[in-house]
C-alpha positions in Angstrom: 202.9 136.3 49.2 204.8 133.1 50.9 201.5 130.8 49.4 201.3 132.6 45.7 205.2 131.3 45.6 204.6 128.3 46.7 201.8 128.0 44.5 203.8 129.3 41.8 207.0 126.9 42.0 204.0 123.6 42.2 202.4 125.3 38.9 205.8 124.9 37.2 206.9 122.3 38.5 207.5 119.0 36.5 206.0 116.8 39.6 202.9 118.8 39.6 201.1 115.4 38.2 201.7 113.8 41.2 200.1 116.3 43.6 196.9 116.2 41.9 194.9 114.8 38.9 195.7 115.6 35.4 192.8 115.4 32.6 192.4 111.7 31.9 194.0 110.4 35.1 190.6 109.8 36.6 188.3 107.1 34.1 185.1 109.7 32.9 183.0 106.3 34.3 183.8 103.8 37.1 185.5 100.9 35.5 184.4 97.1 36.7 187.0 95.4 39.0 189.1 92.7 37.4 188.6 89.7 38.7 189.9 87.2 36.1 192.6 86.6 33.8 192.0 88.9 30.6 189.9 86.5 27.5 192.6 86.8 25.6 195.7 85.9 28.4 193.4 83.1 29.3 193.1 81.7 25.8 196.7 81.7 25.3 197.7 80.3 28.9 195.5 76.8 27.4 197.3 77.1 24.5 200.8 77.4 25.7 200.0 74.5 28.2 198.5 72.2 25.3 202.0 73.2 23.1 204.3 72.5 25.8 202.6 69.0 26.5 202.8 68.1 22.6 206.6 68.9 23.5 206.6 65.9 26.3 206.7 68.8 29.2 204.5 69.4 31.9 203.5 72.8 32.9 201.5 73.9 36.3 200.1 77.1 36.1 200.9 78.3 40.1 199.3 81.8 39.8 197.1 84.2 37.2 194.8 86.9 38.3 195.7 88.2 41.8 193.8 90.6 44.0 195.7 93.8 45.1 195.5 92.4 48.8 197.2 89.1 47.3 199.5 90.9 45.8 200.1 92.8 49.4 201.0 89.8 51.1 203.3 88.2 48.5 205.0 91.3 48.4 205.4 91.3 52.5 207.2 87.9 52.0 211.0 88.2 52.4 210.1 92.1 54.0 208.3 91.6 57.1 207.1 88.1 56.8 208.9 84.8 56.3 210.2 83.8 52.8 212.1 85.1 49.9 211.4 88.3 48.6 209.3 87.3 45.2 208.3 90.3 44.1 209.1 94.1 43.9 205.4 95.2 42.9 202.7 96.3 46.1 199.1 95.6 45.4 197.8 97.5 42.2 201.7 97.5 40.7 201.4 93.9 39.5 200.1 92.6 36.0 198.5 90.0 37.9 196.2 92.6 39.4 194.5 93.3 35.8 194.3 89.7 34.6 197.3 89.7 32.2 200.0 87.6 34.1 200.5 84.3 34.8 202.9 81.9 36.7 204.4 79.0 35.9 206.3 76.2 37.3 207.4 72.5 35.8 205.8 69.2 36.7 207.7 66.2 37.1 206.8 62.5 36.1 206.6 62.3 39.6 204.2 65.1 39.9 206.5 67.4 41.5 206.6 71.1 41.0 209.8 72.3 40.5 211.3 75.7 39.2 214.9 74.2 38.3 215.6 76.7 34.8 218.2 73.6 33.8 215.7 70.4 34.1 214.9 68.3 31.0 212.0 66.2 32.0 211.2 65.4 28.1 215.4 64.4 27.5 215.8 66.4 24.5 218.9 67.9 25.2 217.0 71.2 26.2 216.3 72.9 29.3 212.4 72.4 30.1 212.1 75.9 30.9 213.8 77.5 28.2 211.5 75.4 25.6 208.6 77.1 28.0 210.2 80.5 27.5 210.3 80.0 24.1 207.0 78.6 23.3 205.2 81.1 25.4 207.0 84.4 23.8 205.8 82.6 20.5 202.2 83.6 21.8 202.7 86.7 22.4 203.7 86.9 26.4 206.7 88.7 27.7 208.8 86.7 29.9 210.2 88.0 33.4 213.7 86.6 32.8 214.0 89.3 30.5 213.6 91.9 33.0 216.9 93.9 33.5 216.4 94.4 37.4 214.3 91.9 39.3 214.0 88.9 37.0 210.9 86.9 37.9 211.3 83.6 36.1 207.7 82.1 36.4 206.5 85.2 35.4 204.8 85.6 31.6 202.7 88.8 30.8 200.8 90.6 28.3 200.6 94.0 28.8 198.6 95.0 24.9 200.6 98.0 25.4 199.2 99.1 28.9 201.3 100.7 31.4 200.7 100.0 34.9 199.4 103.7 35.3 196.9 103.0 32.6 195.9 100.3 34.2 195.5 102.1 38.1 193.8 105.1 35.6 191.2 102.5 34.7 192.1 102.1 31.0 192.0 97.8 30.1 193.0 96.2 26.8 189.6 95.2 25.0 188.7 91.6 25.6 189.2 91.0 21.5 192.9 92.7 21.1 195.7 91.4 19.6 198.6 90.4 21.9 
């Protein structure tokens, strides 16, 4: 009686999703591993660093695709290894673990990487980063200083709509969309 209850309550409950597959929560066929930045992030990261150097800055791209390990140990840093915390998402939780994220950081003259928001390498009057920001939304990627919560500065994404439990599900953009 105790275990038809119980069973019962899990039936009606509005967490039963979590406690075991629902129909289209497991891909009908294995889906490939990423292990690259999506076609169409990629295309855009060489474009946004060939705009930004017609605007006199320098870009370094510090990170794109990341394994899920990768993304384990960046998101031990500032937790229970040395560093600032950096991110909030575990292996699997990041856009960088399906090939639509990238990093970013400013170069220098000097060849320095820096990630001042306020510098203004190319003396226009303009922060660097902001004309970064704004150059890169005008591609199509989302910028993490827009987050409310944990902004990630560097951080520029194209998510084509995906949620990260799509992604986990198996579902990917196709290599040809639209951002």
């Amino acid at each position: 009686m105790l275990l038809s209850l119980a069973g019962l309550i899990v039936l009606n409950s509005p967490f039963k999703e979590r406690l075991w597959p629902q129909p289209g929560d497991v891909p009908v066929e294995p889906v490939p591993p990423v292990e690259a930045l999506h076609p169409v992030v990629a295309a855009k990261m060489t474009e946004l660093i060939k705009l930004t150097s017609k605007a006199g800055i320098t870009i370094l791209i510090t990170d794109g695709f990341r394994s899920s390990l990768e993304q384990d140990v960046l998101y031990e840093q500032g937790r229970t290894a040395k560093g600032q915390v950096v991110t909030n998402a575990k292996g699997g939780a990041s856009y960088h673990n399906y090939g639509l994220a990238i990093d970013f950081a400013l170069r220098t003259s000097e060849g320095d990487a820096i990630w001042d928001l306020t510098y203004d390498g190319n003396h226009n009057g303009k922060a660097d980063w902001s004309e970064v920001v704004a150059i890169a939304k005008s591609l199509g990627f989302a910028w993490g200083g827009d987050w409310k919560s944990f902004k990630d500065y560097p951080h520029l994404q194209m998510d084509f709509g995906y949620s990260i439990d799509e992604l986990k599900r198996g579902k990917r953009p196709p290599d040809d969309v639209k951002p």
